[in-house]
SELO-917642 format. One record per residue (C-alpha): residue number from 1; residue in one letter; x, y, z. Coordinates in steps of 0.2 Angstrom, whole numbers. Layout:
N
NODE   pos   code      px      py      pz
NODE   NUM      A       X       Y       Z
...
END
This chain:
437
NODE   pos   code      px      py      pz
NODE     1      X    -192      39     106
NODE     2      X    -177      42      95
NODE     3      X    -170      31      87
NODE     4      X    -153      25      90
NODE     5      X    -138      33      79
NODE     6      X    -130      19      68
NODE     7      X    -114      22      72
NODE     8      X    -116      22      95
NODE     9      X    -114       6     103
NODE    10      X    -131       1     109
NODE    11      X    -134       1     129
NODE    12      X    -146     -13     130
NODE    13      X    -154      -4     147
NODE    14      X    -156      12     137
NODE    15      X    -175      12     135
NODE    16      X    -180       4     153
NODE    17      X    -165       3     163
NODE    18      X    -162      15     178
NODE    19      X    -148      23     168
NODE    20      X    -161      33     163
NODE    21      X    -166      42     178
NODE    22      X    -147      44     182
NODE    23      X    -145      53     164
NODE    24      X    -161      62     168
NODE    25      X    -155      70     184
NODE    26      X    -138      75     176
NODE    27      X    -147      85     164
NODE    28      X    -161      92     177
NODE    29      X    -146      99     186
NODE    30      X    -135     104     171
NODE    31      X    -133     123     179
NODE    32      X    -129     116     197
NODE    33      X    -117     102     188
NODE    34      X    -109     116     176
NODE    35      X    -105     129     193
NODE    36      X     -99     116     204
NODE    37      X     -85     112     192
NODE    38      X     -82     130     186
NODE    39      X     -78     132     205
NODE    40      X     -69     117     205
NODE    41      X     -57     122     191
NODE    42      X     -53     139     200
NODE    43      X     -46     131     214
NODE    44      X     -39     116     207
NODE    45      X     -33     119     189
NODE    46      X     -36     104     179
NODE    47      X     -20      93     171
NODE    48      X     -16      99     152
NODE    49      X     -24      82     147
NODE    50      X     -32      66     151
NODE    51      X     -42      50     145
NODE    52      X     -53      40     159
NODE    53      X     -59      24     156
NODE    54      X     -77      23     160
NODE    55      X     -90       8     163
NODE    56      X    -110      11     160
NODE    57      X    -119      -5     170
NODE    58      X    -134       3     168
NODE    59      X    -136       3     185
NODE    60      X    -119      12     187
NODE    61      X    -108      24     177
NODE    62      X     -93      25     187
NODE    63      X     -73      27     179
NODE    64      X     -62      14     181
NODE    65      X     -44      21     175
NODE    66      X     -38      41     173
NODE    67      X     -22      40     160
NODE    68      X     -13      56     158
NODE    69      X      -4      53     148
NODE    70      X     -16      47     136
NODE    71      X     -13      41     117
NODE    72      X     -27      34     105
NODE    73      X     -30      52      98
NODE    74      X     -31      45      82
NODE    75      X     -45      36      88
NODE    76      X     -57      52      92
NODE    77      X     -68      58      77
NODE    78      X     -61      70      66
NODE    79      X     -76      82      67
NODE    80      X     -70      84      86
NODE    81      X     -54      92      80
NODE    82      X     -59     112      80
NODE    83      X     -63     108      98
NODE    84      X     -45      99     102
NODE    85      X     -36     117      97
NODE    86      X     -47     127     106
NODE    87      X     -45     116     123
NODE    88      X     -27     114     119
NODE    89      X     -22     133     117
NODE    90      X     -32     135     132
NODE    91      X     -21     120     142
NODE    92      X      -6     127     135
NODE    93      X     -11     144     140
NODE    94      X     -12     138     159
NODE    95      X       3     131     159
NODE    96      X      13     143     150
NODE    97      X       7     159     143
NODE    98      X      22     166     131
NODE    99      X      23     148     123
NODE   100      X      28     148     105
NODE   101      X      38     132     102
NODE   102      X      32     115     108
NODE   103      X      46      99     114
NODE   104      X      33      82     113
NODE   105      X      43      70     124
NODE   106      X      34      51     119
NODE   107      X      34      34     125
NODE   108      X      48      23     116
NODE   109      X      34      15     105
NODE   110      X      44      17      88
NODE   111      X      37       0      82
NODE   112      X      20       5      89
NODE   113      X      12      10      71
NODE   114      X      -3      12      81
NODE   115      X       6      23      94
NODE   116      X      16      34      82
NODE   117      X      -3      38      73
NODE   118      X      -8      45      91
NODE   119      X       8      55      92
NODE   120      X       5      63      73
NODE   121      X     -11      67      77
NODE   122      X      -8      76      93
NODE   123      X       6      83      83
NODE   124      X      -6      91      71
NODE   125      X     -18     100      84
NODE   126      X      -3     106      93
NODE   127      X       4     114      76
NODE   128      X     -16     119      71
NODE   129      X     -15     128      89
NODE   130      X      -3     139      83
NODE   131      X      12     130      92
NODE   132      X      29     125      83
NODE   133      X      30     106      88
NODE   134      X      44      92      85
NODE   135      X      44      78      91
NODE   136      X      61      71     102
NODE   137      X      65      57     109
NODE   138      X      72      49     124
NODE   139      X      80      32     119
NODE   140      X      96      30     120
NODE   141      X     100      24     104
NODE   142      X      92      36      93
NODE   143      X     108      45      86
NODE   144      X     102      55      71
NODE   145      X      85      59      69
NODE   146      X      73      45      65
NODE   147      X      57      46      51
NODE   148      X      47      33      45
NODE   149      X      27      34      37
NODE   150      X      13      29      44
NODE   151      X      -3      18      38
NODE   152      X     -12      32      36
NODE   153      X      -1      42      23
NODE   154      X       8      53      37
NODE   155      X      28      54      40
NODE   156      X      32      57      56
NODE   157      X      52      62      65
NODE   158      X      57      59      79
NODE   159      X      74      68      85
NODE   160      X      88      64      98
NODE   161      X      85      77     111
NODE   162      X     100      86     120
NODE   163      X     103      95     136
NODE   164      X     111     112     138
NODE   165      X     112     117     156
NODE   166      X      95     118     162
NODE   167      X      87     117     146
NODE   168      X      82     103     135
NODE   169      X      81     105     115
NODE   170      X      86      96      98
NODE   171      X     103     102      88
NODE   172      X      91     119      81
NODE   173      X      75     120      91
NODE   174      X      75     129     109
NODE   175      X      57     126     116
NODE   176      X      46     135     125
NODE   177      X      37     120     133
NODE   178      X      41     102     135
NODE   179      X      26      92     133
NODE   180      X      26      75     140
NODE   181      X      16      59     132
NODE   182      X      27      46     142
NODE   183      X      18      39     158
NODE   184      X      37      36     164
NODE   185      X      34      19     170
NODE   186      X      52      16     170
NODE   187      X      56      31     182
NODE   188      X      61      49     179
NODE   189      X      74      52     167
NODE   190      X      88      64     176
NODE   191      X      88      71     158
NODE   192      X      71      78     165
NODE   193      X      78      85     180
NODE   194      X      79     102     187
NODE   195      X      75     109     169
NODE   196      X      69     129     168
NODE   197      X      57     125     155
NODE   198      X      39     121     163
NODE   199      X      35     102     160
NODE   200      X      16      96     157
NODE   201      X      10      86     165
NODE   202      X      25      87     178
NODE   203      X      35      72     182
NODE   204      X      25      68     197
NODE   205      X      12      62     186
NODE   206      X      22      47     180
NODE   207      X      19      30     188
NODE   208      X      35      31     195
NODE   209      X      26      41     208
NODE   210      X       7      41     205
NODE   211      X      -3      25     211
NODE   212      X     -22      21     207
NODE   213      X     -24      18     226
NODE   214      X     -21      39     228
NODE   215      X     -32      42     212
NODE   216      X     -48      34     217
NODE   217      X     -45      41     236
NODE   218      X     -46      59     229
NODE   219      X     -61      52     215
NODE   220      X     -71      45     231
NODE   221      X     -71      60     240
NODE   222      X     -75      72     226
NODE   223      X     -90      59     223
NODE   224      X     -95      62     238
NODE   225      X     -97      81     237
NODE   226      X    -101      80     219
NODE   227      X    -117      68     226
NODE   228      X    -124      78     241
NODE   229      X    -124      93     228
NODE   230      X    -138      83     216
NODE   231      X    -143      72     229
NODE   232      X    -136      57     223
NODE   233      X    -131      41     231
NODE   234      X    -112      42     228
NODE   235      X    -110      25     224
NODE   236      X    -118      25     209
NODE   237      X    -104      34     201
NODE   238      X     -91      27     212
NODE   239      X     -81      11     211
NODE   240      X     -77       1     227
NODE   241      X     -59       0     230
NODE   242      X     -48      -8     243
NODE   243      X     -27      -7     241
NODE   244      X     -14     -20     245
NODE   245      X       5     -19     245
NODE   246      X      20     -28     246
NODE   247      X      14     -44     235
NODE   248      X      24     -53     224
NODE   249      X      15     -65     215
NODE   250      X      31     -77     210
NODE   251      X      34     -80     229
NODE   252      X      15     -78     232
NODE   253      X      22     -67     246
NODE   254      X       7     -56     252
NODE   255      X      -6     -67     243
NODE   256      X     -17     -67     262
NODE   257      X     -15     -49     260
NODE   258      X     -24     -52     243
NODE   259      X     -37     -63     248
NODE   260      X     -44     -55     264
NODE   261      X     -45     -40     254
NODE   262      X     -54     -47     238
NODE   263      X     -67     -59     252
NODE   264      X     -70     -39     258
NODE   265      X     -74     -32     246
NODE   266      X     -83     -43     235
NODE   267      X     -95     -45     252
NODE   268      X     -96     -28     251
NODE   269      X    -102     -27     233
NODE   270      X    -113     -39     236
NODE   271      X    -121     -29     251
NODE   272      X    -124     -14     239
NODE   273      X    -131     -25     228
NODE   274      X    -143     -32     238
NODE   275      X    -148     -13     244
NODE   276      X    -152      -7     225
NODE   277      X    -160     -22     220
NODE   278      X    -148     -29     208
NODE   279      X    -146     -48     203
NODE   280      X    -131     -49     198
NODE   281      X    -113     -59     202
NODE   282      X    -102     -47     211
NODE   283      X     -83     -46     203
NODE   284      X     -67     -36     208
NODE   285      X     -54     -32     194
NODE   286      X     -35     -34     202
NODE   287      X     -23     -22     194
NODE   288      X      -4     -15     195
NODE   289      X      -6       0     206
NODE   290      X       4      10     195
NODE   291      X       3       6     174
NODE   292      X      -6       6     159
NODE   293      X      -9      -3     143
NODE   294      X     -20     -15     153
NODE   295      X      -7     -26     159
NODE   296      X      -6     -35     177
NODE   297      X     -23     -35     175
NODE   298      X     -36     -49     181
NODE   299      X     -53     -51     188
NODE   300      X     -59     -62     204
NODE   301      X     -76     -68     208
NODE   302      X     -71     -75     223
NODE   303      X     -57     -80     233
NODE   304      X     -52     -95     225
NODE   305      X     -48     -87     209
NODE   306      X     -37     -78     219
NODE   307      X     -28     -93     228
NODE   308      X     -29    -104     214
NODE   309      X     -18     -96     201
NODE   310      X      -7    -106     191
NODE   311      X      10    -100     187
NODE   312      X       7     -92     170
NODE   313      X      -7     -84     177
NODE   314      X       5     -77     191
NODE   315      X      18     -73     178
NODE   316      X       6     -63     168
NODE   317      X       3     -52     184
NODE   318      X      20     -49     191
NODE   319      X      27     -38     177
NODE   320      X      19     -23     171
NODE   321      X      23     -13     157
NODE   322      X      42     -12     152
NODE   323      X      45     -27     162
NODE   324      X      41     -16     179
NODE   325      X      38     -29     195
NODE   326      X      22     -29     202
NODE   327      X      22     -25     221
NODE   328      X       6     -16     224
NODE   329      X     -10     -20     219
NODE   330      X     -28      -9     217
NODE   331      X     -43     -21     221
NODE   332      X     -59     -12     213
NODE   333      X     -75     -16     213
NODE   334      X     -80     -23     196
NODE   335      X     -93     -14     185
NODE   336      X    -101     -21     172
NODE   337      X    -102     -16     153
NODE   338      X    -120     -19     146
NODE   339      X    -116      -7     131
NODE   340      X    -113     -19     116
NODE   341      X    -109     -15      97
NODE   342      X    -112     -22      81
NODE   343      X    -123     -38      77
NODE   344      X    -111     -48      88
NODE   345      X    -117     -38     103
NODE   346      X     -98     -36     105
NODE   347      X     -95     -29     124
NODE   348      X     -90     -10     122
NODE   349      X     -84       2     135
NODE   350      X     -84      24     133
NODE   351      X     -67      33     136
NODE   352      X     -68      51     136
NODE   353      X     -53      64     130
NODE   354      X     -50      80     139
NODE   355      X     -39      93     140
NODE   356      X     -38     108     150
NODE   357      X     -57     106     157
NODE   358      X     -63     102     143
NODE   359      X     -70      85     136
NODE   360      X     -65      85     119
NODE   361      X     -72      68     111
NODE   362      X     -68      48     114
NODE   363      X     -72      33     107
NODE   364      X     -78      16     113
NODE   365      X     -65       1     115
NODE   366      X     -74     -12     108
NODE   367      X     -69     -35     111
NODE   368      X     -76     -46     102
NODE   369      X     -68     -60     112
NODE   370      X     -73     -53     129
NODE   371      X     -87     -51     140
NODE   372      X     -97     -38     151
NODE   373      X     -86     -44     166
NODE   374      X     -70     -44     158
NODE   375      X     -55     -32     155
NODE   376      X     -58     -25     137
NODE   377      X     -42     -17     134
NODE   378      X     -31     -31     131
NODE   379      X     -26     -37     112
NODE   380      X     -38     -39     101
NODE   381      X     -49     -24     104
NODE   382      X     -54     -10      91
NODE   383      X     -61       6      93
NODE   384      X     -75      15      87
NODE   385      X     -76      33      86
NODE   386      X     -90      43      96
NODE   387      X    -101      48      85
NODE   388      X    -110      63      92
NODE   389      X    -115      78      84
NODE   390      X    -114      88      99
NODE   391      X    -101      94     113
NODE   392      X    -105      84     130
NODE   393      X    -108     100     138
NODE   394      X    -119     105     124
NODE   395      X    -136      92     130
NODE   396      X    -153      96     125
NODE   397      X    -167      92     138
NODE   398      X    -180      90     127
NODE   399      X    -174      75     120
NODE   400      X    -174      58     126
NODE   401      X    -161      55     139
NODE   402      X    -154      40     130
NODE   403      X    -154      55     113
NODE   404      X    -134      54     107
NODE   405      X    -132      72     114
NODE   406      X    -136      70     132
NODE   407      X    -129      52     134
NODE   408      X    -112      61     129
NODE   409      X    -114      72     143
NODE   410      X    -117      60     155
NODE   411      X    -100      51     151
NODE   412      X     -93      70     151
NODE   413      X    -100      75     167
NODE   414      X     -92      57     177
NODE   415      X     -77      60     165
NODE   416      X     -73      78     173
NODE   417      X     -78      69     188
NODE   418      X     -62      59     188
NODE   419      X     -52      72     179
NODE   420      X     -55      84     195
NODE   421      X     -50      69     206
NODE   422      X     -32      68     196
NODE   423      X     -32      88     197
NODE   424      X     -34      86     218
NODE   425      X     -20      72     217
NODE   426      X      -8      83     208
NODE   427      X      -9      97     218
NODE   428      X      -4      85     233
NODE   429      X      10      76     224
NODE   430      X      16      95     221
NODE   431      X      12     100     240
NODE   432      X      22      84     245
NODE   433      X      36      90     232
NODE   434      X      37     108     241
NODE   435      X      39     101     258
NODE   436      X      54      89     253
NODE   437      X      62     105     243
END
């Protein structure tokens, strides 16, 4: 048995859980696995880029959130860079062949030091792509250009960006591409509008449009198919989901909506519990169906925590981020985290980095102050690298399935998973987009 790599998260089910066998037929099928997304990719090309949160039960590996629009590239390992420019000039490729000059549109996170490493990192593999880059901005009170330095011994710019008929640029740079690392929570700007520059990902993709609802609709079905192909009970890699609308927590407006959906589904979970033999409390995790940055977030193991909220807890869950009203609510099965880190056996969760199809590295979120049950990314939390020496489509089968390598590419393969669920999503928001035009 190998032993452990100092620097992984220990799975405390990795030597006898049935993780195992699930990591065992993922590399017995590896050629199956690696065709059926080759095919996938041809007829649903996949979105410039993306991060998906993931959950290892050790019973279950299933995703829990798809961001694309991600940040925390700071957070990936370093050695993982060569592989970010390859994947990137392939996404930017896709997108836009001729590209030579690069427009990266971010969030409005100025005082976000942590945010503003992110961007400087993606900033350096688009320039190491062989892409001019700059960085603009969209507030409205950024006049002249703004710089400041960062923590870690970088300067980054940030430039008002201007419109010029159908084309957006700064005072002397005229891109080729606009790319977008702002989820648009607060609506599409009309500065985006009707532009003749290709926009990635497009503006359909923002949560003023998307809703996790959709997502995991489009993830269940290419569960499905992905299972029957490995023979596989889908819900292993699949988490329960139920959706609810017109809520308002304030008023508690909608709140039966809320509770018959949550008794539902936690009887549900606890069915499939009972079928796979597992002695645990079933739990539902009650998010904002569109958003990020794990706000509106809040877990239920049963009803009454539900109909027995107290006005700050209600508060907490009727704004999302930038002050967005909650309306419509995701209720998903809750899937446990028995991946710990450090002597503390701190509760750690896996989320992988992609672009184009390929997985290019990810870390492990990491709260000291949380448990297996429990939203980890909320303040607090730290990150930790993944350490592996290998690609996640790169396993060997002759090591031990819970080896670094082929762990990786279990995470890689339900990671692509969810990244050819957001691909599928896409393609219908832009269908939809077509028929309106």
């Amino acid at each position: 048995m190998s032993e452990p790599h100092p620097h992984v998260p220990h799975l405390t089910t990795a030597l006898s859980g049935p993780l195992q066998a699930l990591e065992s037929l993922f590399l017995d099928q590896q050629t199956s696995i690696e065709t059926w997304f080759r095919q996938q990719w041809l007829s649903t090309p996949a979105p410039l880029y993306a991060s998906v949160d993931l959950r290892n039960a050790g019973f279950k590996l299933a995703p829990v959130d798809t961001n694309l629009f991600p940040a925390g590239f700071n957070n990936l390992n370093p050695a993982f860079l060569p592989l970010c420019i390859q994947a990137l000039q392939s996404a930017v490729e896709h997108n836009c062949p001729t590209t030579v000059r690069v427009l990266l549109l971010p969030e409005d996170h100025t005082r976000n030091l942590y945010y503003l490493e992110s961007l400087a990192t993606l900033q350096e593999i688009l320039i190491k792509s062989g892409f001019e880059t700059r960085i603009g901005s969209l507030r409205d009170d950024l006049i002249e250009p703004w710089e400041t330095d960062l923590p870690g011994g970088r300067t980054i710019r940030l430039e008002p960006v201007r419109r010029h008929g159908k084309r957006l640029m700064l005072a002397d740079f005229d891109p080729c591409l606009i790319l977008l690392n702002n989820d648009l929570s607060a609506g599409r700007p009309g500065i985006l509008e009707d532009l003749e520059q290709p926009i990635a990902p497009p503006l359909e993709a923002g949560w003023s449009q998307r809703r996790k609802t959709t997502h995991f609709m489009h993830y269940a079905q290419v569960a499905r198919e992905f299972a029957e192909l490995i023979d596989l009970d889908p819900w292993l890699i699949d988490p329960l989901f139920r959706g609810c609308g017109k809520i308002n927590f304030k008023t508690r407006e909608g709140e039966e909506c809320l509770i018959e959906n949550v008794e539902q589904l936690l009887s549900e979970i606890r069915e499939r519990y009972r079928t796979h033999g597992i002695d645990r409390e079933p739990f539902v995790m009650i998010k904002a169906d569109a958003g990020t940055y794990g706000m509106a977030v809040m877990s239920a193991r049963s009803v009454d925590d539900v109909a027995q909220l107290n006005r700050k807890q209600r508060n907490k869950m009727a704004a999302s981020k930038g002050g967005q009203s909650v309306s419509e609510v995701l209720i998903q099965e809750g899937v446990y985290t028995f991946e710990t880190w450090g002597d503390s056996a701190a509760p750690a969760e896996p989320v992988v980095y992609m672009m184009d199809h390929y997985v290019v590295g990810g870390f492990y979120r990491v709260h000291t102050e949380r448990g297996p049950n429990e939203n980890l990314n909320a303040p607090g939390m730290h990150f930790q690298p993944l350490a592996f020496e290998e690609s996640c489509i790169t396993p060997d089968r002759h090591l031990e399935p819970d080896a670094s390598p082929n762990r990786f590419y279990a995470y890689g393969v339900v990671g692509r998973l969810a990244l050819v669920a957001a691909a599928r999503e896409l393609a219908a928001l832009r269908a939809d987009k077509d028929k309106a035009a």
